[in-house]
C-alpha positions in Angstrom: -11.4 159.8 -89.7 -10.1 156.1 -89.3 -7.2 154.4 -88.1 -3.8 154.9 -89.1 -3.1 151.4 -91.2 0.4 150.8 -92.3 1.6 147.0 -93.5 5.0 146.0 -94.6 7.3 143.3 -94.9 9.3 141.8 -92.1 11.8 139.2 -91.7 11.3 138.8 -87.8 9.8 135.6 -86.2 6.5 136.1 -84.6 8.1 135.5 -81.1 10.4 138.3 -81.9 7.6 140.9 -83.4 6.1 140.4 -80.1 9.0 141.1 -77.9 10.0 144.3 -79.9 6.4 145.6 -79.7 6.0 144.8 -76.3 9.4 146.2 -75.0 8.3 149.2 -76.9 5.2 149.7 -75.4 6.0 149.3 -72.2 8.9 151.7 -72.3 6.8 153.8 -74.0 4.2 154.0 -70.9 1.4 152.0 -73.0 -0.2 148.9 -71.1 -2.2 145.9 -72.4 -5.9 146.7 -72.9 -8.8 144.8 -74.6 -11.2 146.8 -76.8 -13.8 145.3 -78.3 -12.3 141.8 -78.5 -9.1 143.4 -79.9 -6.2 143.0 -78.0 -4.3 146.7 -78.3 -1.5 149.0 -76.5 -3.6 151.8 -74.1 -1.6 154.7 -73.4 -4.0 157.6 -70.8 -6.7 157.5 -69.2 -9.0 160.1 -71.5 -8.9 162.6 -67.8 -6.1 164.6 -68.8 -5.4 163.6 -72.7 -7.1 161.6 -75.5 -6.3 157.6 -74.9 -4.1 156.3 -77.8 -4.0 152.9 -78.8 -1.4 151.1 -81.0 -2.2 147.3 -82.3 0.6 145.3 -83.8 -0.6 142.0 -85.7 1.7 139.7 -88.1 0.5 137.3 -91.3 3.5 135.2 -92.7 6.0 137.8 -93.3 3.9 141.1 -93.0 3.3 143.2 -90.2 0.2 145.2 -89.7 0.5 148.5 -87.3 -2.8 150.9 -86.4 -2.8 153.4 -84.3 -5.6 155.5 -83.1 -6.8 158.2 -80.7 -10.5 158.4 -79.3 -11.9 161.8 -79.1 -14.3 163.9 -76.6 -17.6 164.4 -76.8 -17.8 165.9 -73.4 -14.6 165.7 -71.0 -13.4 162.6 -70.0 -16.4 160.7 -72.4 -14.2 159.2 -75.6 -15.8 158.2 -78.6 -14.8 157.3 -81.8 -11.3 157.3 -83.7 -9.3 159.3 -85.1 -5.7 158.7 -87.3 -2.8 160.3 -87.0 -3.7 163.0 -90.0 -5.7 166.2 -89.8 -5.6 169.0 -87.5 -7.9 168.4 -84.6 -5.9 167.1 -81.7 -2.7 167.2 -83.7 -0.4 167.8 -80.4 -1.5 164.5 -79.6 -1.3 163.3 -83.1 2.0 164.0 -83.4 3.2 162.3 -80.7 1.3 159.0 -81.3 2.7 159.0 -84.9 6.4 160.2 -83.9 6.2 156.6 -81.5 4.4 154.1 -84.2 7.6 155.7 -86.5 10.0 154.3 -84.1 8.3 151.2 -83.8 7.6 150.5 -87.5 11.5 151.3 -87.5 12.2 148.7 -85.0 10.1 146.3 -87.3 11.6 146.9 -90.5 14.5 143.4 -90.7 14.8 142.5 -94.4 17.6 139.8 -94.9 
């Protein structure tokens, strides 16, 4: 499976997509991380859970939000990514997707 991929329209500034998204994440536990040139939100370490990731980018008046979880081969060795659909790891799933809702919420100005 791939990433989760949602874009809509927004009327925020840039400056203010990037303060909701990063108020968000922090509150949310997540913390700047760099993965393979992309600059993303890291939530876990991959010991106890699956790392999730979140990546919030903006064109003109769209916003473009991905989420993803990486998954086990062996434990604590992630690989891979997986969406927010599907039943393996849906506990984690779940919660990912329940928190990209509330921030594609918090995105959603149209004036």
């Amino acid at each position: 499976m791939s990433r989760y991929i949602n874009e809509f329209a927004t009327s925020y500034t840039p400056e203010q997509i990037y303060t909701i998204v990063n108020n968000f994440c922090m509150s949310e536990g997540f913390s700047t991380y760099n993965y393979n040139g992309e600059m993303l939100y890291k939530k876990g370490s991959g010991w106890v859970s699956a790392p999730q990731y979140i990546k919030v980018t903006n064109a003109g008046s769209n916003v473009r939000v991905e989420a993803f979880i990486k998954y086990a081969i062996l434990p604590g060795v992630y690989v891979g990514e997986m969406g927010l659909t599907g039943f393996f790891g849906f506990a984690i799933k779940a919660a990912l997707g329940t928190k990209v809702a509330t921030l594609e919420n918090a995105l959603r100005c149209i004036v």
